[in-house]
C-alpha positions in Angstrom: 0.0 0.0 0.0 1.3 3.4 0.9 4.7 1.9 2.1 5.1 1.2 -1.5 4.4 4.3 -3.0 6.7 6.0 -0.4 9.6 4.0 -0.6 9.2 4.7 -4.5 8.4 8.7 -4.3 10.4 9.4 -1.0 12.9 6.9 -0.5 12.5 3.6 2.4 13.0 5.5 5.2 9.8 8.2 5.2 8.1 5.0 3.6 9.4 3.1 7.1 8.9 5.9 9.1 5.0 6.4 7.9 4.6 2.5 8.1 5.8 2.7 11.7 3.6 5.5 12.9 0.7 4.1 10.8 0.5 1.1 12.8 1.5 2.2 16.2 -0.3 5.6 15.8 -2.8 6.5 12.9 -4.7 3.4 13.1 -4.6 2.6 16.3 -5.6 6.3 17.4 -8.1 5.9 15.0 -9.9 2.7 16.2 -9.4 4.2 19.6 -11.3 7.1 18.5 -14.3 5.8 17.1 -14.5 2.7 19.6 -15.0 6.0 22.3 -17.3 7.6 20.4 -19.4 4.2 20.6 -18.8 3.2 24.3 -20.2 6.9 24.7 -23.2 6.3 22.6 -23.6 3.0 24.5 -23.4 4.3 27.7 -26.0 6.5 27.4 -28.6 3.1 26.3 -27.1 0.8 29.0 -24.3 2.2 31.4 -21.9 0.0 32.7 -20.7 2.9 36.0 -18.0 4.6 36.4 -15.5 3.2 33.2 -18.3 2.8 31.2 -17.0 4.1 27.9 -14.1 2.8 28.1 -15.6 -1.2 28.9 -18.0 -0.1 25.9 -15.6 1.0 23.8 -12.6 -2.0 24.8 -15.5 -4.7 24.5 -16.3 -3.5 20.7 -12.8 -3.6 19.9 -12.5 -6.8 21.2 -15.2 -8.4 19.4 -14.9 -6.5 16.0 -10.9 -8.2 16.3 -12.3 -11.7 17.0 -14.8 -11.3 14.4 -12.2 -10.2 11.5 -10.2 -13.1 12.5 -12.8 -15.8 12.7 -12.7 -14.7 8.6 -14.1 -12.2 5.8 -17.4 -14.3 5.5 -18.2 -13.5 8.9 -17.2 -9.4 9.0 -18.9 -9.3 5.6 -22.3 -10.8 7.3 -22.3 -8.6 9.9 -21.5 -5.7 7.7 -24.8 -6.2 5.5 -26.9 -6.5 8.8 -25.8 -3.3 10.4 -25.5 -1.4 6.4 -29.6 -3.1 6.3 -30.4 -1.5 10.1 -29.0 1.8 9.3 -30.7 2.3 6.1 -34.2 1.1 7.5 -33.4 3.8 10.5 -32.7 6.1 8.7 -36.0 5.6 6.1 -38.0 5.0 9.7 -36.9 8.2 11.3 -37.4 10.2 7.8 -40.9 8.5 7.5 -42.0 9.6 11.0 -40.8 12.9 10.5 -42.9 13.4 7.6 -45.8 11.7 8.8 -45.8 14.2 12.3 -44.6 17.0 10.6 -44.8 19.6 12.7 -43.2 23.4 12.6 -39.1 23.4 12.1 -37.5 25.2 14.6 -35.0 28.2 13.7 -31.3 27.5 13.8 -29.5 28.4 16.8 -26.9 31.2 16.3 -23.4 30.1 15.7 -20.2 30.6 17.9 -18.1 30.8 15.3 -15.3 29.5 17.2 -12.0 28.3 16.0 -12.3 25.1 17.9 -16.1 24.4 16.7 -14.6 24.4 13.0 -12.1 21.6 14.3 -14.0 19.5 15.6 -16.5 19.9 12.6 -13.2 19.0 10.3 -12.6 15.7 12.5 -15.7 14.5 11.0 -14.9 15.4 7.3 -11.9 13.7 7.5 -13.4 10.7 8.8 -15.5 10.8 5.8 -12.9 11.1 3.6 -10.5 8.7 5.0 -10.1 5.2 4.0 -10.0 6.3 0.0 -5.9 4.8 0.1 -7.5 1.5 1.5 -8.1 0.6 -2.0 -4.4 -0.2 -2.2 -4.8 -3.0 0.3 -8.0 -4.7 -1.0 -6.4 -5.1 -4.5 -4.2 -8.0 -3.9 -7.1 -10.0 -2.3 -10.0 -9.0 -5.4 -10.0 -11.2 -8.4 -9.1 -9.9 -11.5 -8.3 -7.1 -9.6 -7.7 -4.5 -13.2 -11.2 -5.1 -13.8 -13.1 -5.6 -10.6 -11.7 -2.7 -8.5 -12.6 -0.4 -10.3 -16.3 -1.6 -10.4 -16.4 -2.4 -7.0 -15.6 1.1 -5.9 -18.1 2.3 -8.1 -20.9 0.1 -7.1 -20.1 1.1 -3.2 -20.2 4.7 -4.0 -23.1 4.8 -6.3 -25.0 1.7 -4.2 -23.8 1.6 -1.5 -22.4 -1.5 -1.4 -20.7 -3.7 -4.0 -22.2 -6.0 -6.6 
């Protein structure tokens, strides 16, 4: 993946030095991240006292490792349930908003703060991450010149791939 195209553009030591704090950095601060944004979620649902976020968010990890390493047919099951349950929340929620209607309420009036915007970009570059993961998944994809390229269309245009 990336190590390759640095070692090729930069030389092998940035490509060893971003390989290095990619796994014991990036990712893992990443994962960490979004497992505590989870264990918070959860904890408001089903509080677990004082740690509870952090049980939450250790116990997801946990089982989202064992599941990747039980194998792909597995993590790709799961995946399709919780893709089918967000889709028919989000259709539920947008139904019942149309079928209560109701008056929408003015916006609030912005801070404007430097540190609002940041943590508004956090979330942008979630979204936008993950685009250089394309460079792992093509060893393991079948005629991957041809079925890379459709896959990542389907998933942007579909949602998921074909």
């Amino acid at each position: 993946g990336e190590y390759a195209f640095l070692s090729r553009g930069w030389g092998p030591g940035v490509a060893f030095l971003f390989a290095w704090s990619r796994m014991t950095v990036i990712q893992t601060g990443a994962i960490a991240a979004v497992a505590f944004v989870f264990g918070d979620y959860a904890s408001e649902v089903l509080p677990l006292g004082r740690h509870s976020s952090a049980l939450w968010a250790g116990t997801a990890v946990a089982a989202l490792t064992l599941l990747n390493i039980a194998g792909t047919l597995q993590s790709k099951a799961l995946q399709k349930i919780m893709e089918t349950a967000l889709i028919a929340g989000l259709v539920l929620f947008s139904v019942a908003a149309l079928v209560t209607g109701g008056e929408p309420k003015p916006a609030a009036p912005g801070g404007g703060s430097l540190s609002s915007f940041g943590f508004a970009m956090i979330f942008v570059l979630l979204a936008y991450g993950g685009w250089n993961e394309a460079a792992y998944l093509a060893g393991e994809v079948r005629d991957a010149r041809r079925n890379t390229a459709r896959t990542l269309g389907w998933g942007v245009v579909g949602g998921s791939a074909p």
